[in-house]
mmCIF file of the N, C-alpha and C atoms, coordinates in Angstrom:
data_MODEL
# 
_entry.id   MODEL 
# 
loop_
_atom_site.group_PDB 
_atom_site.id 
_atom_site.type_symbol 
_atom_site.label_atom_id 
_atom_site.label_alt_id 
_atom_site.label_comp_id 
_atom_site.label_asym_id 
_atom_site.label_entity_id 
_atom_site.label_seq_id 
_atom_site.pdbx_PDB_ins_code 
_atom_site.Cartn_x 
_atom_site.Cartn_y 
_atom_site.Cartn_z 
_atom_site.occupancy 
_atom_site.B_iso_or_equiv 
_atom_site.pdbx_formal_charge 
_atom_site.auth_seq_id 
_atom_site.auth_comp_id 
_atom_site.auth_asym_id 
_atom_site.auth_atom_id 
_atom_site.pdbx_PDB_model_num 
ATOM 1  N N  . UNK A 1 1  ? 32.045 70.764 87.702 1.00 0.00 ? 1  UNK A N  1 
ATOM 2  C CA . UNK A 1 1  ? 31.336 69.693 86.986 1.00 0.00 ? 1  UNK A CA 1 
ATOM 3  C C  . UNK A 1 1  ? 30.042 70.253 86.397 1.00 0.00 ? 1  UNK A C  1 
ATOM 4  N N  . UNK A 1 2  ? 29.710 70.057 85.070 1.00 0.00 ? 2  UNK A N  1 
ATOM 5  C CA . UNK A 1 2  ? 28.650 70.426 84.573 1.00 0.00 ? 2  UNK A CA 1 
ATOM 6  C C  . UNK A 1 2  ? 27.890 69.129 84.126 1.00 0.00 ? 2  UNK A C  1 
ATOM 7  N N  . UNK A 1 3  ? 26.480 69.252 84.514 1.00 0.00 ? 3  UNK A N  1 
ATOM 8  C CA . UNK A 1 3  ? 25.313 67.971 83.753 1.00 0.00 ? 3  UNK A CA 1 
ATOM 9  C C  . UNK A 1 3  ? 24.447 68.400 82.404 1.00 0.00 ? 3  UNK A C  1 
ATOM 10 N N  . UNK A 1 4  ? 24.541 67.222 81.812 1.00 0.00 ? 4  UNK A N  1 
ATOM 11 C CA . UNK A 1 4  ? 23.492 67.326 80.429 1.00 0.00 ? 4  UNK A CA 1 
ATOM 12 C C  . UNK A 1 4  ? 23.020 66.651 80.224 1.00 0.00 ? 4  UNK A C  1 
ATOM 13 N N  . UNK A 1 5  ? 21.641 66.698 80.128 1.00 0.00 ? 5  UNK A N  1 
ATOM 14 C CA . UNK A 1 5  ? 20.541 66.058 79.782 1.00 0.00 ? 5  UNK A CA 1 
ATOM 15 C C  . UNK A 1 5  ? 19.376 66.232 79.108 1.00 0.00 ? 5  UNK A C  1 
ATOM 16 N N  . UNK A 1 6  ? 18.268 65.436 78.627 1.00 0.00 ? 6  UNK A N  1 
ATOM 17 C CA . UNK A 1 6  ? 17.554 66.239 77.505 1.00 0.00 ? 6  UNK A CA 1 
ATOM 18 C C  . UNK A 1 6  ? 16.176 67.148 78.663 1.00 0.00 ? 6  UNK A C  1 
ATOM 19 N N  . UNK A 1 7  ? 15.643 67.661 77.526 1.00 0.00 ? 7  UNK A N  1 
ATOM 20 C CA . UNK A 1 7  ? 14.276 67.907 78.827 1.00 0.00 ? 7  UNK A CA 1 
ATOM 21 C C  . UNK A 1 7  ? 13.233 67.262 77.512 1.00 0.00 ? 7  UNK A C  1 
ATOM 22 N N  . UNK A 1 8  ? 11.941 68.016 78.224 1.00 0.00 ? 8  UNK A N  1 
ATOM 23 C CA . UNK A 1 8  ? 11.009 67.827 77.807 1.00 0.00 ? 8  UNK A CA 1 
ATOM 24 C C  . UNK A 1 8  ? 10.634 67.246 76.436 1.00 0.00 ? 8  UNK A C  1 
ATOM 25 N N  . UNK A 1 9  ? 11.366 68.723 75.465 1.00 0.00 ? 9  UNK A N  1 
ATOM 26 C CA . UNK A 1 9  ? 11.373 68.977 74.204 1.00 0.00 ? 9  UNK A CA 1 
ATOM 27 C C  . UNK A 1 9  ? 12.189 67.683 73.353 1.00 0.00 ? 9  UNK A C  1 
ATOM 28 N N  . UNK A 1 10 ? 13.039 67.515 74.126 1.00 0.00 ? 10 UNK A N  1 
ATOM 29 C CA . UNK A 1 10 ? 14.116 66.664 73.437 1.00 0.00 ? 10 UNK A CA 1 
ATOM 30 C C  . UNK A 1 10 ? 15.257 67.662 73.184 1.00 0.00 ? 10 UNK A C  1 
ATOM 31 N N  . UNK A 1 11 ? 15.824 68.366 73.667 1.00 0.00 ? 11 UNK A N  1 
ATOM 32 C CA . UNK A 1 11 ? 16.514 69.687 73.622 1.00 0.00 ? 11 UNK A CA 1 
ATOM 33 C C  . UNK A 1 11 ? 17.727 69.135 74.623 1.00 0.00 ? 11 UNK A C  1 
ATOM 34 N N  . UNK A 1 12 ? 19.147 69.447 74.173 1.00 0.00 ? 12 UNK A N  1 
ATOM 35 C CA . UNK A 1 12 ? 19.598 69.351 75.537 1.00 0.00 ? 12 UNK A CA 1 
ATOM 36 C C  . UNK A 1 12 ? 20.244 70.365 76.048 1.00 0.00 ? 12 UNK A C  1 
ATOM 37 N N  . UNK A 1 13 ? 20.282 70.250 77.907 1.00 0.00 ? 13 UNK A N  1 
ATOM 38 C CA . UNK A 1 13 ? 20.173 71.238 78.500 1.00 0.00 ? 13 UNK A CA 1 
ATOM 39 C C  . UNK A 1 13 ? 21.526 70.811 78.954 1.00 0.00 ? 13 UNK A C  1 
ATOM 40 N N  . UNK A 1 14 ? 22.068 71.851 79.395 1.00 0.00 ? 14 UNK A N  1 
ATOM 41 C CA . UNK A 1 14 ? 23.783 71.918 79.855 1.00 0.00 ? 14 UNK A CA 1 
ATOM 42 C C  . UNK A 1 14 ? 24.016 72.861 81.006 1.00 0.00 ? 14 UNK A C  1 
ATOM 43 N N  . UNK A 1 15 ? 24.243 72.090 82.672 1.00 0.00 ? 15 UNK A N  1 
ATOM 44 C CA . UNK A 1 15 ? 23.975 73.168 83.355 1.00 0.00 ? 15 UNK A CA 1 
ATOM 45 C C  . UNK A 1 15 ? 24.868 72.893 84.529 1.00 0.00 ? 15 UNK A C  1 
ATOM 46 N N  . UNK A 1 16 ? 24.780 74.013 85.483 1.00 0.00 ? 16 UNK A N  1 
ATOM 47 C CA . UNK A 1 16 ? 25.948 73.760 86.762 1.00 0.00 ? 16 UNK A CA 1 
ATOM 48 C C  . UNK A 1 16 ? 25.471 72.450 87.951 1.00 0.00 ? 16 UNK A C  1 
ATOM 49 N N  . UNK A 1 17 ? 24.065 72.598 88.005 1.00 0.00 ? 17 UNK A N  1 
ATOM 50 C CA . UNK A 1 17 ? 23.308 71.936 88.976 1.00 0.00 ? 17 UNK A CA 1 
ATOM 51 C C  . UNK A 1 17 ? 22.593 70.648 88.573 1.00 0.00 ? 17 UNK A C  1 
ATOM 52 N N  . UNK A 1 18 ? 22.361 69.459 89.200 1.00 0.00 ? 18 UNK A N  1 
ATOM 53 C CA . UNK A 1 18 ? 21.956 68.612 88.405 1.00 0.00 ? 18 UNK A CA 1 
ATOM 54 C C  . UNK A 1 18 ? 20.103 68.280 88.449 1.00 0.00 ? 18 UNK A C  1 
ATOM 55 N N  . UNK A 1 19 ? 19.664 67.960 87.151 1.00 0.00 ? 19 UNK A N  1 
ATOM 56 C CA . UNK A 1 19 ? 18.421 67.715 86.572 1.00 0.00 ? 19 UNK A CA 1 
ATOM 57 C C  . UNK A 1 19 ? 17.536 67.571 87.815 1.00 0.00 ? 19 UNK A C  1 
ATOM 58 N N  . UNK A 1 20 ? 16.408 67.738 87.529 1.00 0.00 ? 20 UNK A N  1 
ATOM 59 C CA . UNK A 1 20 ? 14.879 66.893 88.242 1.00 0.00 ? 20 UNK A CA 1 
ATOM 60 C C  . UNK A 1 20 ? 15.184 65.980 88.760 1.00 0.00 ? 20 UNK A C  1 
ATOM 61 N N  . UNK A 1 21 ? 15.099 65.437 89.888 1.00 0.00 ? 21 UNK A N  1 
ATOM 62 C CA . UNK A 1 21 ? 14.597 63.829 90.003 1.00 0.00 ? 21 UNK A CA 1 
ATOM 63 C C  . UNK A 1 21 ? 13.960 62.992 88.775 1.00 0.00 ? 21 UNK A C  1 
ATOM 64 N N  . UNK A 1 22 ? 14.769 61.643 88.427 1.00 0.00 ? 22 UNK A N  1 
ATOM 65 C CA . UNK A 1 22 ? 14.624 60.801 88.388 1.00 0.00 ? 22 UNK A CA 1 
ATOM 66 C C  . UNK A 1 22 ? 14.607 61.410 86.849 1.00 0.00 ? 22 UNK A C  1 
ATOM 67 N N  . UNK A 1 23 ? 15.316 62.220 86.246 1.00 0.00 ? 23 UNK A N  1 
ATOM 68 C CA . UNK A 1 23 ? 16.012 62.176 85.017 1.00 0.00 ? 23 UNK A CA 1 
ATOM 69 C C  . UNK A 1 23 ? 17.387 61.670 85.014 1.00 0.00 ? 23 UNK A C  1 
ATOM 70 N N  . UNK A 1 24 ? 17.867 60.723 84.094 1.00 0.00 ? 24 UNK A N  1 
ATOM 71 C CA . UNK A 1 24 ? 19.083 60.718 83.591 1.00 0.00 ? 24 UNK A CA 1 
ATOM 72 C C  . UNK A 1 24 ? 19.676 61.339 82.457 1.00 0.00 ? 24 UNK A C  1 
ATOM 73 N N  . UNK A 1 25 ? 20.896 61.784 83.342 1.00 0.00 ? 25 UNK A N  1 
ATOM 74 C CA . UNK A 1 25 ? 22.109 62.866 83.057 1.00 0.00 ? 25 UNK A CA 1 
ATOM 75 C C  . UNK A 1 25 ? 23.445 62.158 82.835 1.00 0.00 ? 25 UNK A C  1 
ATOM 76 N N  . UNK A 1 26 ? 24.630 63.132 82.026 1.00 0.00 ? 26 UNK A N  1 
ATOM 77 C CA . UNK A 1 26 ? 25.699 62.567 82.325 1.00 0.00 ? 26 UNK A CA 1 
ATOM 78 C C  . UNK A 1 26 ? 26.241 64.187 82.588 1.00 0.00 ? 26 UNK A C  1 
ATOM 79 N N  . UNK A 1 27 ? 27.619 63.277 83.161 1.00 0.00 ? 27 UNK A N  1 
ATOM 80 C CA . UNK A 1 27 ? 28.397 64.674 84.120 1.00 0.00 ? 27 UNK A CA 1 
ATOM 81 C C  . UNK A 1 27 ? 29.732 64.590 83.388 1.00 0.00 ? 27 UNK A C  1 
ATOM 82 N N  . UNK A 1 28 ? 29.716 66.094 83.192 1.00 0.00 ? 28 UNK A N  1 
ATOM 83 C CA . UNK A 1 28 ? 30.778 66.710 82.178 1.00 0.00 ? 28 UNK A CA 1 
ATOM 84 C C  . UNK A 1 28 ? 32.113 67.144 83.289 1.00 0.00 ? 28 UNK A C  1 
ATOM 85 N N  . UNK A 1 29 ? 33.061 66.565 82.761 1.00 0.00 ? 29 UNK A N  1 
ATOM 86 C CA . UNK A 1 29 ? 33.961 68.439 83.778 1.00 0.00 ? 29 UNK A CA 1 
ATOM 87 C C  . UNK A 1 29 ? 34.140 68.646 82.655 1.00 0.00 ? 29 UNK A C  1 
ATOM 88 N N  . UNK A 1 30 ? 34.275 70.059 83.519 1.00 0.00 ? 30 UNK A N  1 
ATOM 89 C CA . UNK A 1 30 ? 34.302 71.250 82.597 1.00 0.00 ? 30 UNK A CA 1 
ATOM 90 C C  . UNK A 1 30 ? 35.981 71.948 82.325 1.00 0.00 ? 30 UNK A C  1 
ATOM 91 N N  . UNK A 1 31 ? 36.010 72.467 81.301 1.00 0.00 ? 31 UNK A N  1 
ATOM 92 C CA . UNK A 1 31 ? 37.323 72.356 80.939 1.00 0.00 ? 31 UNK A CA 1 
ATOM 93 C C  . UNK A 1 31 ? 37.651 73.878 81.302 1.00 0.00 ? 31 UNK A C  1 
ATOM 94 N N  . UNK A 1 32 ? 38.428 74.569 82.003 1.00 0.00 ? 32 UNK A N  1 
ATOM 95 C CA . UNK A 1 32 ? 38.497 75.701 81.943 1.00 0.00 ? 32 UNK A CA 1 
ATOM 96 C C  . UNK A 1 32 ? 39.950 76.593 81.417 1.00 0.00 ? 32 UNK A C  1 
# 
């Protein structure tokens, strides 16, 4: 399962582990 969410910038980030506290994310699977 991978999460994405924006950060700071407004950028989004795409990653194995999920965000900061008390950001909202959505959760990808990942297609392999």
């Amino acid at each position: 399962m991978a999460y994405r969410w924006k950060d700071a910038k407004g950028q989004w980030v795409l990653s194995d582990r999920p965000p900061p506290e008390g950001t909202s994310y959505e959760e990808i699977p990942l297609l392999r």
